[in-house]
DSSP file (Angstrom, degrees, kcal/mol; ACC not computed):
  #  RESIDUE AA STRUCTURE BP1 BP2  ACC     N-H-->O    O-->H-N    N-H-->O    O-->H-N    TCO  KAPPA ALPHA  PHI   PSI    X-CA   Y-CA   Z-CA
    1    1 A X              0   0    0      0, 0.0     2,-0.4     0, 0.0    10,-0.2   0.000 360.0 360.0 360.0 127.7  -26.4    5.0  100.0
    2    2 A X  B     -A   10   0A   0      8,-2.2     8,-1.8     6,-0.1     2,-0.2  -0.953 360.0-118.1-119.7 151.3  -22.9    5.3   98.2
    3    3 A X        -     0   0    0     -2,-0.4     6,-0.1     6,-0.3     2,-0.1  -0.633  26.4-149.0 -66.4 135.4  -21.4    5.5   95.0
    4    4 A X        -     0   0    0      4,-0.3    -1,-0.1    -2,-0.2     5,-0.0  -0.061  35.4-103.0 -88.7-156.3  -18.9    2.6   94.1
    5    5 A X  S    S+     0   0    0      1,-0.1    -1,-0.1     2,-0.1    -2,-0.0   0.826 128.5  61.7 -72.8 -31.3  -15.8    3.4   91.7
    6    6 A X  S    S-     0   0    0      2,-0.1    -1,-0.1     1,-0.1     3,-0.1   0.522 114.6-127.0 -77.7 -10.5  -18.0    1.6   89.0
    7    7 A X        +     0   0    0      1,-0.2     2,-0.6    90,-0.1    -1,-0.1   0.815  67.6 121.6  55.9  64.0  -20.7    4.6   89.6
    8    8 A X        -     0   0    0     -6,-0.0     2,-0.8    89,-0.0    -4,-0.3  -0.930  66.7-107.5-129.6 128.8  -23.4    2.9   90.3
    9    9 A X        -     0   0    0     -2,-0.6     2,-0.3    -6,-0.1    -6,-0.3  -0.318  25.7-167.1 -60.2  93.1  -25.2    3.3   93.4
   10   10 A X  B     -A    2   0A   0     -8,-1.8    -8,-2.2    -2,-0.8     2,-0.4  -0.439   0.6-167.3 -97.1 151.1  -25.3    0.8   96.2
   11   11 A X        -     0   0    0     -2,-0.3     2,-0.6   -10,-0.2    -8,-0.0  -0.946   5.7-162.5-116.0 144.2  -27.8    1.0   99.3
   12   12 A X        -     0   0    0     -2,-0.4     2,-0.4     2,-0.0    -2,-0.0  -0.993  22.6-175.1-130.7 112.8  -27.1   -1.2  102.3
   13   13 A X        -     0   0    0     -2,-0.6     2,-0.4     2,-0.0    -2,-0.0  -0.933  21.4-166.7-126.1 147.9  -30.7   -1.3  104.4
   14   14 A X        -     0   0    0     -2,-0.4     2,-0.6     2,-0.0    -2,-0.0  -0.909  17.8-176.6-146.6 127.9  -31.3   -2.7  107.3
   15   15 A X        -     0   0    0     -2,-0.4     2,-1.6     2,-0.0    -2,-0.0  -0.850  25.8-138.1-115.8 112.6  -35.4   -3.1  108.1
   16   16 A X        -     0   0    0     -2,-0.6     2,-0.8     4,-0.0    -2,-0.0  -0.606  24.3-151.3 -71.0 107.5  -37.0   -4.2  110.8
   17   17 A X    >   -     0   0    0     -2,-1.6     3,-1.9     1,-0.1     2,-0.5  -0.608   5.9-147.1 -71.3  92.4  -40.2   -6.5  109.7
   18   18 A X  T 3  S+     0   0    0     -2,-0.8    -1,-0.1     1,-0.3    -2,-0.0  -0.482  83.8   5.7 -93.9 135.1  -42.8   -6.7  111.7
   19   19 A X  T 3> S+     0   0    0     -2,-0.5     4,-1.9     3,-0.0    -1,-0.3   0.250 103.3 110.7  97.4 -12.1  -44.9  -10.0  111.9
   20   20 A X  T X4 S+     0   0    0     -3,-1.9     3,-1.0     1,-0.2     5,-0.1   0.886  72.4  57.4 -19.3 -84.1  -41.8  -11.3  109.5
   21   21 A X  T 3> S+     0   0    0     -4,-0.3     4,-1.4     1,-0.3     3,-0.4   0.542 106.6  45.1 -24.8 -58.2  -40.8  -13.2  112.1
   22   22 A X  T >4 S+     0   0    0      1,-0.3     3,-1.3    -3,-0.2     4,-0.3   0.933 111.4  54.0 -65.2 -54.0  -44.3  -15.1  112.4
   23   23 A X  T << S+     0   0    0     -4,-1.9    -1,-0.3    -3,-1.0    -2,-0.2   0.579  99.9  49.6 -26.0 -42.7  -44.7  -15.7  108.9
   24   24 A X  T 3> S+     0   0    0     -3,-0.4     4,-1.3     1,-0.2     3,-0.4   0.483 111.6  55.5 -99.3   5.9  -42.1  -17.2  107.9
   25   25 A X  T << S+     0   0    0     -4,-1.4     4,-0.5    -3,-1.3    -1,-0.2   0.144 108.9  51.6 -62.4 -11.5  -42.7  -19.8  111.2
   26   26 A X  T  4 S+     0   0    0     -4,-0.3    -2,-0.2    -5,-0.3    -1,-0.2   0.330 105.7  53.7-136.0  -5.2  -45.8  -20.3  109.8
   27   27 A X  T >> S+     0   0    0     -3,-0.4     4,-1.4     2,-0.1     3,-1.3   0.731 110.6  51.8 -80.8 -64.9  -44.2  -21.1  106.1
   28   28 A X  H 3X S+     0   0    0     -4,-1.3     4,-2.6     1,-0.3     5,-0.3   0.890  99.2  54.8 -30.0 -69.3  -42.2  -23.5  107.7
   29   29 A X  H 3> S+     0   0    0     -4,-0.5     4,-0.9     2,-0.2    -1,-0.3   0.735 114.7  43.4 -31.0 -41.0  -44.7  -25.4  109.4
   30   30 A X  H <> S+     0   0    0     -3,-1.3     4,-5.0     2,-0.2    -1,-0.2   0.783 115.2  51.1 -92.1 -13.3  -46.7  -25.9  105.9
   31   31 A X  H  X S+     0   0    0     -4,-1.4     4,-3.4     1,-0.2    -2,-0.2   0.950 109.3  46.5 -71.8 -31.4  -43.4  -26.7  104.2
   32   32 A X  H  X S+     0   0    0     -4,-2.6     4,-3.1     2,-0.2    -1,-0.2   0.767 113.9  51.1 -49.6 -44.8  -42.6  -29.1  106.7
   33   33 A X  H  X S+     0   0    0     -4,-0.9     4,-2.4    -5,-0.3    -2,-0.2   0.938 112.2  49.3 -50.8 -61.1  -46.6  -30.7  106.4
   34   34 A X  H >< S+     0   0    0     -4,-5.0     3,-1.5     2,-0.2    -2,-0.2   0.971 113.2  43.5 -56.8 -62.1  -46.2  -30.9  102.7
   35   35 A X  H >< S+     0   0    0     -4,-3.4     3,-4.5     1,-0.3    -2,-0.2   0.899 115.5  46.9 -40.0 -56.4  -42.7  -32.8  102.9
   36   36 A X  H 3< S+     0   0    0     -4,-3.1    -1,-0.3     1,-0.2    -2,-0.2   0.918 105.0  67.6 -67.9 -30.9  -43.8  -35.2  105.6
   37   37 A X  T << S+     0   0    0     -4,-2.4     2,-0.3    -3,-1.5    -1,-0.2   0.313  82.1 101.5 -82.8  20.0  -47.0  -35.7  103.4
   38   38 A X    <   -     0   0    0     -3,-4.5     3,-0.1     1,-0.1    -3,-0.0  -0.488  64.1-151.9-105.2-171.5  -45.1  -37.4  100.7
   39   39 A X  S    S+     0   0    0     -2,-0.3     2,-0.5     1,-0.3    -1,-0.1   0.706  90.4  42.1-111.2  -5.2  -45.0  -40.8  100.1
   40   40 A X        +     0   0    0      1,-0.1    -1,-0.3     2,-0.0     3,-0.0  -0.995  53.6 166.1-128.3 150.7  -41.5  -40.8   98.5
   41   41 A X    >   +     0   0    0     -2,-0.5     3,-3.9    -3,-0.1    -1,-0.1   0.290  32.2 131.4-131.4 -29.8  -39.2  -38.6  100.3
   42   42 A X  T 3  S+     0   0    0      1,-0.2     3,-0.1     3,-0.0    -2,-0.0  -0.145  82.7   1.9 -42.6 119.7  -36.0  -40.2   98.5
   43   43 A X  T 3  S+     0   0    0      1,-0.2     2,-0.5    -3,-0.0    -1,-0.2   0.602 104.4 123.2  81.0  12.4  -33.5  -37.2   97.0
   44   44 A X    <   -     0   0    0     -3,-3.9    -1,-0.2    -9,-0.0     2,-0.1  -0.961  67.4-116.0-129.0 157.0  -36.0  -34.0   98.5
   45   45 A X        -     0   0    0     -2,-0.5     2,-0.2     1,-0.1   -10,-0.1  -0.232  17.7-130.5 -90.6 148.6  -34.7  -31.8  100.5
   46   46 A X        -     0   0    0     -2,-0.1     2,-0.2     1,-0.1    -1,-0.1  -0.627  41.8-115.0 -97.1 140.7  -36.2  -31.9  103.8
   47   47 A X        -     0   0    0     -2,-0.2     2,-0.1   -16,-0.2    -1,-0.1  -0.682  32.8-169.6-106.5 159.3  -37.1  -28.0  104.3
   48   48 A X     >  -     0   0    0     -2,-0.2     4,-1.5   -17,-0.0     5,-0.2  -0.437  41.5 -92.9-125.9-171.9  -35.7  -25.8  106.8
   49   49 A X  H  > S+     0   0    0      1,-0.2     4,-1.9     2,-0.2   -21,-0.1   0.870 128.8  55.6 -76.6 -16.1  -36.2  -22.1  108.4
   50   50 A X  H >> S+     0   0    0      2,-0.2     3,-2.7     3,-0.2     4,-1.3   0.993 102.5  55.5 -59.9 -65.8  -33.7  -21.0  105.8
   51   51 A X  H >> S+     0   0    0      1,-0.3     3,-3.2     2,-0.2     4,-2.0   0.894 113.7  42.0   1.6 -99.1  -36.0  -22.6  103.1
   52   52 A X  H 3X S+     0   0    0     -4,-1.5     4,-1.3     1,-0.3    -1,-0.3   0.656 108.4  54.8 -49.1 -20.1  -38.9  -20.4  104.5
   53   53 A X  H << S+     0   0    0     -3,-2.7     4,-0.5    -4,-1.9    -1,-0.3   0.446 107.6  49.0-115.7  15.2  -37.2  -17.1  105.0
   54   54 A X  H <X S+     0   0    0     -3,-3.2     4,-2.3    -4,-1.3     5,-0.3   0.771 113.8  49.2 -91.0 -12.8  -35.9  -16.9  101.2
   55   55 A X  H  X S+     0   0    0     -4,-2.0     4,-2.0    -5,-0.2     5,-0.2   0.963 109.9  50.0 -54.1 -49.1  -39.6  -17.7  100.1
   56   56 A X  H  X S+     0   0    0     -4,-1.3     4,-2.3     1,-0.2     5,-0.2   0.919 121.2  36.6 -68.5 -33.5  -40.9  -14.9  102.5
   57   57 A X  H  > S+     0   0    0     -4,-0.5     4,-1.6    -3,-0.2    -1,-0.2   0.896 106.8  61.2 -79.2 -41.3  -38.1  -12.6  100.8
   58   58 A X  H  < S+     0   0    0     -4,-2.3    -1,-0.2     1,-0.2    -2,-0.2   0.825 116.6  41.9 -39.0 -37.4  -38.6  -14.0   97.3
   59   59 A X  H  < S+     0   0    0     -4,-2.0    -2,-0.2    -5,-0.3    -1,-0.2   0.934 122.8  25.7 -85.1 -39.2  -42.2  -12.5   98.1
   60   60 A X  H  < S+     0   0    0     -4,-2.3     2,-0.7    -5,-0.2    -3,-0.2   0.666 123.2  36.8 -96.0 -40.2  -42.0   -9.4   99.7
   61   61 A X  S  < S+     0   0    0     -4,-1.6     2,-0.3    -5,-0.2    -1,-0.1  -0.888  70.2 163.9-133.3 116.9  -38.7   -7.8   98.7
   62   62 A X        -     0   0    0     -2,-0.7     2,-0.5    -3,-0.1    -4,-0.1  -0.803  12.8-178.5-120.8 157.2  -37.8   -8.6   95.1
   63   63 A X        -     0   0    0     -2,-0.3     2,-0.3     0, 0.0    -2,-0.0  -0.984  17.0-144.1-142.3 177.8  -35.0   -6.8   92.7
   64   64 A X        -     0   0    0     -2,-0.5    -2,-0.0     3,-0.0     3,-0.0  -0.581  24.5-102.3-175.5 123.2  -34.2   -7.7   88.8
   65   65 A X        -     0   0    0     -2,-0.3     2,-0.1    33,-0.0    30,-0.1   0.294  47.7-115.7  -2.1 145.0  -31.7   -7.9   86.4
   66   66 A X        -     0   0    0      1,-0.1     2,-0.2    28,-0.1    25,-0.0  -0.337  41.7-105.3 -77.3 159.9  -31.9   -4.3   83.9
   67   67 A X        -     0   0    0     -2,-0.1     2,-0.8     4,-0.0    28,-0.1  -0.751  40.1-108.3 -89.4 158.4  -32.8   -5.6   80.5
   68   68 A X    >   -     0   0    0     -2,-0.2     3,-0.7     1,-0.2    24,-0.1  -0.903  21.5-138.1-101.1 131.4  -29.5   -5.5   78.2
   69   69 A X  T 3  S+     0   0    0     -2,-0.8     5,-0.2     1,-0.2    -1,-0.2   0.732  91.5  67.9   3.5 -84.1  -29.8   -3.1   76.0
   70   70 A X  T 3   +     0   0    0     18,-0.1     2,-0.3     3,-0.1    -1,-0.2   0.320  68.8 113.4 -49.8  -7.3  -28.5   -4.7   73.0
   71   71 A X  S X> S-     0   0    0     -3,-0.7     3,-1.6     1,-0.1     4,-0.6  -0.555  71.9-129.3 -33.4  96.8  -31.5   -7.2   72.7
   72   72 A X  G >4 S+     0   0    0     -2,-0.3     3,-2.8     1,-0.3     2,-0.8   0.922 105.6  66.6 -31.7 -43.6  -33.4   -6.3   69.4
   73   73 A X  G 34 S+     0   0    0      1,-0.3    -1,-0.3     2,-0.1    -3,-0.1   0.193 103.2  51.1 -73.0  30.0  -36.8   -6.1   71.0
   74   74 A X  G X> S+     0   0    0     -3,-1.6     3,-1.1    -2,-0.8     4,-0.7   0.136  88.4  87.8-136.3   1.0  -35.2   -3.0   72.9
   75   75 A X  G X< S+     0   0    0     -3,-2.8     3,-3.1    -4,-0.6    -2,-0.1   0.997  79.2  63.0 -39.4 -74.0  -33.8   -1.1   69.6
   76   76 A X  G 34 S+     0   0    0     -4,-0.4    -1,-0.2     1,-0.2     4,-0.1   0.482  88.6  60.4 -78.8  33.4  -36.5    0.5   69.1
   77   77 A X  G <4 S+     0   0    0     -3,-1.1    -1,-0.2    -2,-0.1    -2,-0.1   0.762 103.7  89.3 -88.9 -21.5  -36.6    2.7   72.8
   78   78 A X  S << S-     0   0    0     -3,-3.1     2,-0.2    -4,-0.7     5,-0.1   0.070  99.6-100.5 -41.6 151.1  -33.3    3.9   71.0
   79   79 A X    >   -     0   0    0      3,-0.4     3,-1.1     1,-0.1    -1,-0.2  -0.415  51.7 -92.3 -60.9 167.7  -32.8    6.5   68.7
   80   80 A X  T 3  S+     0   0    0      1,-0.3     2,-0.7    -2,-0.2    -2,-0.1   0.939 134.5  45.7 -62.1 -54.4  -32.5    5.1   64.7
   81   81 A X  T >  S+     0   0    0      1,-0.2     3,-3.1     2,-0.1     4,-0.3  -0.114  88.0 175.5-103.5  60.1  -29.1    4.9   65.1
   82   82 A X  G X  S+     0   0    0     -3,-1.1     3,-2.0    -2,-0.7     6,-0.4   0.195  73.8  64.0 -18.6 -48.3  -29.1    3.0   68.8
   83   83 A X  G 3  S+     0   0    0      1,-0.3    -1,-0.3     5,-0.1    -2,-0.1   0.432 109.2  51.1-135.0 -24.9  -25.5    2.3   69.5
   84   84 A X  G <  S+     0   0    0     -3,-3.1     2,-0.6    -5,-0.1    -1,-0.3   0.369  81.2 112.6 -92.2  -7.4  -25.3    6.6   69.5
   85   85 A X    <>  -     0   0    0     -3,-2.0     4,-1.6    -4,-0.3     3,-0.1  -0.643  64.6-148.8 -68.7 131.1  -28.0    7.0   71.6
   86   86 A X  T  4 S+     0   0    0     -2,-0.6     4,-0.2     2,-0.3    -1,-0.2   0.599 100.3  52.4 -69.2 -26.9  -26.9    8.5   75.0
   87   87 A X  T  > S+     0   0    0      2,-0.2     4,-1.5     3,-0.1    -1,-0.2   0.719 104.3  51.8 -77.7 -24.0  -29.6    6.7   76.6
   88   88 A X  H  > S+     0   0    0     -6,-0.4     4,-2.0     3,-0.2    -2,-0.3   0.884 107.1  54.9 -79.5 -24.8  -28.7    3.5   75.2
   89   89 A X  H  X S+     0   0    0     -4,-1.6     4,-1.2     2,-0.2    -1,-0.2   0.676 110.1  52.5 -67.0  -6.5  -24.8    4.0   76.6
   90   90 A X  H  4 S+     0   0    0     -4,-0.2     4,-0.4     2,-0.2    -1,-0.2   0.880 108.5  44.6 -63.1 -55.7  -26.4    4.5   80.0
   91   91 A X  H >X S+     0   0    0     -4,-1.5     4,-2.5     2,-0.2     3,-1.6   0.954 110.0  55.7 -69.3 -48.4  -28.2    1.6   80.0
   92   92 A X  H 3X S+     0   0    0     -4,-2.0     4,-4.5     1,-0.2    -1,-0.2   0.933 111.6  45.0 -27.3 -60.7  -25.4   -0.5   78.8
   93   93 A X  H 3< S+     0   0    0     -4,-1.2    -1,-0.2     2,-0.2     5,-0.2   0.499 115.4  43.4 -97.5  18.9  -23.4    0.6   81.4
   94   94 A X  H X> S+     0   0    0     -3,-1.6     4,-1.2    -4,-0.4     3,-1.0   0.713 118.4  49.5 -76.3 -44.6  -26.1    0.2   84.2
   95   95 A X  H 3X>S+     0   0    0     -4,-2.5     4,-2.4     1,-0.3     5,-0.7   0.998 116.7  37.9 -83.2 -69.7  -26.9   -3.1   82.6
   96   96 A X  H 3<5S+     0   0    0     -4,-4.5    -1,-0.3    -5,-0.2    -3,-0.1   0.374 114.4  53.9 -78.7  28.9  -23.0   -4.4   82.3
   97   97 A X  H X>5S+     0   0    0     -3,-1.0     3,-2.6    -2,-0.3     4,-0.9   0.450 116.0  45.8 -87.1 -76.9  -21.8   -2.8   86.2
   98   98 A X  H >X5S+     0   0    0     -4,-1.2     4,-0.7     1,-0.3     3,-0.6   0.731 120.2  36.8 -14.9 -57.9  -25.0   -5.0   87.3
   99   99 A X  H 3<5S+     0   0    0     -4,-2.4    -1,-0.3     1,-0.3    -3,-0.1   0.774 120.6  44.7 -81.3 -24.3  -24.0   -7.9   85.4
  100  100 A X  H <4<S+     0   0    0     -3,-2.6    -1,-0.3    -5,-0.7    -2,-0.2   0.770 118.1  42.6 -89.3 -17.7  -20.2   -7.5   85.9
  101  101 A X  H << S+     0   0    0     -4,-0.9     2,-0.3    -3,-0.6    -2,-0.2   0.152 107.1  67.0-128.4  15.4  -20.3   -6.8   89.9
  102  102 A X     <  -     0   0    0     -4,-0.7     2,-0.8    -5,-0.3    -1,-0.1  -0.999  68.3-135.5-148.3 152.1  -23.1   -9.5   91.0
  103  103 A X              0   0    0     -2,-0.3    -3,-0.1     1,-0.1    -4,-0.0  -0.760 360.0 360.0-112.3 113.6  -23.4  -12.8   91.2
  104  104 A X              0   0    0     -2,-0.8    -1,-0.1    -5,-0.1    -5,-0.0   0.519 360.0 360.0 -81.1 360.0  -26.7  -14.3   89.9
């Protein structure tokens, strides 16, 4: 794990899955069942192993957006006078590096 310039921490992992492999072969195979079992096929996308291994990741290894800050329904985690809170300028600027250095 490093620190960028923006100071926010990035981790680069690299995981071997065991039984991934078989799953998501085995995802494929039902997406492939379902497709061929429709009776209009016109304009869907016929699915492929890519298809099955973001579902398997979509399942298993998830991250998600910080809430921003500045959202009423998160005032009150603030101090009275939020915008002075030292925990809301943290989170602001977790929440806009996130939002400013990844593409959703």
């Amino acid at each position: 794990m490093h620190i960028k310039e923006w100071g926010l921490p990035r981790a680069h992992i690299v995981l071997r899955l065991k039984n991934a492999a078989e799953a998501i072969d085995a995802k494929l195979a039902e997406l492939i069942t379902a497709y061929e079992a429709l009776e209009n096929k016109a304009g869907v996308h016929v699915p492929n192993h890519d298809d099955a291994a973001a579902m398997w990741v979509d399942t298993h290894i998830s991250a998600e957006m910080p809430d921003d800050p500045r959202l009423p329904e998160f005032f009150e985690s603030y101090a009275p006078l939020y915008e002075q809170s030292p925990k809301f300028k943290d989170d602001l600027a977790y929440f806009e590096g996130i939002r400013n250095t990844h593409a959703f």
